[in-house]
N, CA, C and O atoms as a MOPAC input file, in Angstrom:
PM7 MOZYME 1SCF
protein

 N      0.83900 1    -1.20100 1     0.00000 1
 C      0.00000 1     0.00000 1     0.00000 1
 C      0.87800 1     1.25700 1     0.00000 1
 O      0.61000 1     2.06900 1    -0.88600 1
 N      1.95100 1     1.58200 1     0.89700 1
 C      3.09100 1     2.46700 1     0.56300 1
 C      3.40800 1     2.50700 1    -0.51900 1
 O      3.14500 1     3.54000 1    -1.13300 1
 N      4.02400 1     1.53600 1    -1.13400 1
 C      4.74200 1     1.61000 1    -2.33800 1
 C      3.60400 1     1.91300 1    -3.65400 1
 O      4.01300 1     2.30500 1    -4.74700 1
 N      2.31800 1     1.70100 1    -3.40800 1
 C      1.18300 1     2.29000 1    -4.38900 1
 C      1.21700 1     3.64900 1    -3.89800 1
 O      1.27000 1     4.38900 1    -4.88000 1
 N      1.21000 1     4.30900 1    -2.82700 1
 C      1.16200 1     6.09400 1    -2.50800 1
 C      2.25100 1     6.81200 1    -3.17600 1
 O      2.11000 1     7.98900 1    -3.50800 1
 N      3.52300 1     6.04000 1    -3.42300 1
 C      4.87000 1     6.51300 1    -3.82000 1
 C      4.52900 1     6.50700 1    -5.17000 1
 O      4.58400 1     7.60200 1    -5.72900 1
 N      4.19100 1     5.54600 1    -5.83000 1
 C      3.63900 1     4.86100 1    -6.96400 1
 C      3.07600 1     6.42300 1    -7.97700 1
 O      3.27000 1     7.14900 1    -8.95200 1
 N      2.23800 1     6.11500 1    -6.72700 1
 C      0.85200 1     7.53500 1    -7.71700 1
 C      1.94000 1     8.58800 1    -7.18700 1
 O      2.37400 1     9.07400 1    -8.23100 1
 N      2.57400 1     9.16400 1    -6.17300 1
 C      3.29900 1    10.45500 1    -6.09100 1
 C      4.03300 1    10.59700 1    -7.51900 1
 O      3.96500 1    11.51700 1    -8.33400 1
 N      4.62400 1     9.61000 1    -7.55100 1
 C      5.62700 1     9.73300 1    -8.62900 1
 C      4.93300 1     9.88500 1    -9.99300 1
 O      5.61100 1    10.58900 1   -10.74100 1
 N      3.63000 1     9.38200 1   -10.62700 1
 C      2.90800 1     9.49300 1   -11.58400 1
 C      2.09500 1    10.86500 1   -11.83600 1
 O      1.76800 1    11.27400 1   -12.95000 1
 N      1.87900 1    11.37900 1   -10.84900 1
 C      1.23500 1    12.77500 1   -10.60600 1
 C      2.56800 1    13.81000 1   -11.23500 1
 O      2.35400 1    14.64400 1   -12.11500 1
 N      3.79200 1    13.61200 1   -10.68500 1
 C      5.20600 1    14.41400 1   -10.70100 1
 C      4.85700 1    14.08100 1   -12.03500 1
 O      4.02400 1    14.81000 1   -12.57400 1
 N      5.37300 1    13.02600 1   -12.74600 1
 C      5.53000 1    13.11200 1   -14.20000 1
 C      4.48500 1    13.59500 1   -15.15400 1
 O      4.85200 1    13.96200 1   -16.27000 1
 N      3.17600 1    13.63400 1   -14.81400 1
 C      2.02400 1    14.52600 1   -15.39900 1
 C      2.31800 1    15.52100 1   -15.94200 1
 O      2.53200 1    15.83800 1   -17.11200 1
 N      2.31700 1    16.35900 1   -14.35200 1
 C      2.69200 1    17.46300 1   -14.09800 1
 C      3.53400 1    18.06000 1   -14.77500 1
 O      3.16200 1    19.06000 1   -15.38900 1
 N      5.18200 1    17.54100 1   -14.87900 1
 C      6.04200 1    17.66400 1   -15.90900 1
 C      5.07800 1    17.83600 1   -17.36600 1
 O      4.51900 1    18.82000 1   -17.85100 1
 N      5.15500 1    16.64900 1   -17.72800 1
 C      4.55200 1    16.14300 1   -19.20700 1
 C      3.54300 1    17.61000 1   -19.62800 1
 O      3.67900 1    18.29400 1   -20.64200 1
 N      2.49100 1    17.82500 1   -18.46700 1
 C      1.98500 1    18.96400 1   -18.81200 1
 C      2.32900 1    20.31800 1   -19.07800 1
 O      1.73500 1    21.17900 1   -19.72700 1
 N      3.60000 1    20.34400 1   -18.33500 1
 C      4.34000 1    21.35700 1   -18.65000 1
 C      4.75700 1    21.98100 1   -20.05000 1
 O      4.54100 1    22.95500 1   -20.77100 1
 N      5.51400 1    20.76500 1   -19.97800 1
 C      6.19600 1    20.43500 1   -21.33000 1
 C      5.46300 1    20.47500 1   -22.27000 1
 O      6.21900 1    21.02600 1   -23.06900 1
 N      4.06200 1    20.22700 1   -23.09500 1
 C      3.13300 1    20.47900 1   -23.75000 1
 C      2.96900 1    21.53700 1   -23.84700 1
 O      2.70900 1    21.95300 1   -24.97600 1
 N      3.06100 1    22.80600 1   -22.35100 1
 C      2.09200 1    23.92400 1   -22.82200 1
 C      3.62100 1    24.74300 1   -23.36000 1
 O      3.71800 1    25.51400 1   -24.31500 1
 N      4.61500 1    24.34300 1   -22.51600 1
 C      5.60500 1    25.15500 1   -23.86500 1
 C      5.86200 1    25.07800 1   -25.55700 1
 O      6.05800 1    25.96200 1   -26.39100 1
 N      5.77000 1    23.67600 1   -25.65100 1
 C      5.96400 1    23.15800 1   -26.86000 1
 C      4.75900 1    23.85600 1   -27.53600 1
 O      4.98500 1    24.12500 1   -28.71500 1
 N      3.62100 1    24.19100 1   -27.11800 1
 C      2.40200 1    24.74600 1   -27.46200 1
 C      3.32400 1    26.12700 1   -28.03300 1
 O      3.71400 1    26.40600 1   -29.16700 1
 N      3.47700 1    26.83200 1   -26.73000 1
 C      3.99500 1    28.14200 1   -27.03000 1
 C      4.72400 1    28.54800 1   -27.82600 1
 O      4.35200 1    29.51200 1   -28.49500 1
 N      6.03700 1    27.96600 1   -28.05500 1
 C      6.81900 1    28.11500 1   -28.98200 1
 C      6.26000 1    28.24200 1   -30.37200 1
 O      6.35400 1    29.17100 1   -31.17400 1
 N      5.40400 1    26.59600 1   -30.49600 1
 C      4.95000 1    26.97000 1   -32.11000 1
 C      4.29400 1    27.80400 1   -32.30600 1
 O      4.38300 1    28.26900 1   -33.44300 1
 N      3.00600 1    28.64200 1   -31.07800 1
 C      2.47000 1    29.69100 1   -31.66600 1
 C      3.18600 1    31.08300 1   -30.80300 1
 O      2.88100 1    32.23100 1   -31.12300 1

């Protein structure tokens, strides 16, 4: 059950990133 809370922490972090990263890549092209 820990290691599923760490699990999703860590999946949320990379979202987060990922979403990031989209809205620049967004930006740039326009």
């Amino acid at each position: 059950m820990l290691f599923f809370e760490k699990e999703k922490k860590t999946l949320i972090k990379v979202a987060q990133q990922l979403t990031i990263y989209k809205f620049l890549c967004t930006r740039i092209v326009n």
